[in-house]
N, C-alpha and C positions, 0 to 999 in steps of 0.2 A: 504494500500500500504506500506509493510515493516514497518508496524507498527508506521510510522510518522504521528505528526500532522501537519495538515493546517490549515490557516485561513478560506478559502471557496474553490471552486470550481476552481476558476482560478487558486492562488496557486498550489493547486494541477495539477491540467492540466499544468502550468508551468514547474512542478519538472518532470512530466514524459514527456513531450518535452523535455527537458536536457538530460533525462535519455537515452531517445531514437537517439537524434541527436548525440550522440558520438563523437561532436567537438565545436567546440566553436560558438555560436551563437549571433549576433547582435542586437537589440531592436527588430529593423522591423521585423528581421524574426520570434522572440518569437513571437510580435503580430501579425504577419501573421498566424503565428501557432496555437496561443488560441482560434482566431478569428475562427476559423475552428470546435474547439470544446463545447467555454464557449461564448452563445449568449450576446450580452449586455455588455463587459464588457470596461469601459472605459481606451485610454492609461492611465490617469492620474491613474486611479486602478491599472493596470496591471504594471507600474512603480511602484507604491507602492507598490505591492506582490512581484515586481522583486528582489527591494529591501530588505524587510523583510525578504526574505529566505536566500538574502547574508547574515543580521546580524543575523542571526539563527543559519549559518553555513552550510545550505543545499547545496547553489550555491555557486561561485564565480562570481565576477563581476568585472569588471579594464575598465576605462577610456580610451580612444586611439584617437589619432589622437590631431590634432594642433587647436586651432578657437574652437568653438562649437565642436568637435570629434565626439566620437559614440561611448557608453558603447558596451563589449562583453560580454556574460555569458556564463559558462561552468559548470561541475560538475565533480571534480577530484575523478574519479576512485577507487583508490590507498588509498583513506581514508576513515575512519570509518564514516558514516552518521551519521548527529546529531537526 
């Protein structure tokens, strides 16, 4: 896929959920989404993939909201993939 690496499977089903949703995405909906393609895959996993690809550079990720809030993720277009 565009010549990137993953860590496994979910990663990667993560990056092309991004790729595909065109807007910014919530946790739930990521895991709703993976859950759909990468059997097995725990939130606490799929938090840590979410993550890794923000410090990779693949995603972006921003905290929101007051209390406990609710991470979004997206992936900006407009710049070169790491």
């Amino acid at each position: 896929m565009n010549g990137l690496q993953f860590h496994d499977k979910a990663a990667e089903a993560i990056f092309k959920i991004m790729q595909q949703a065109g807007e910014p995405l919530e946790t739930k909906e990521v895991e709703a989404r993976v859950a759909t393609i990468v059997k097995d895959v725990s939130r606490s996993k799929m938090i840590y993939r979410l993550q890794n690809l923000r410090a990779d550079g693949k995603i972006r990720g921003k905290f929101v909201g007051p209390g406990k809030g609710v991470w979004i993720w997206w992936i900006e277009f407009g710049e070169k993939q790491k």
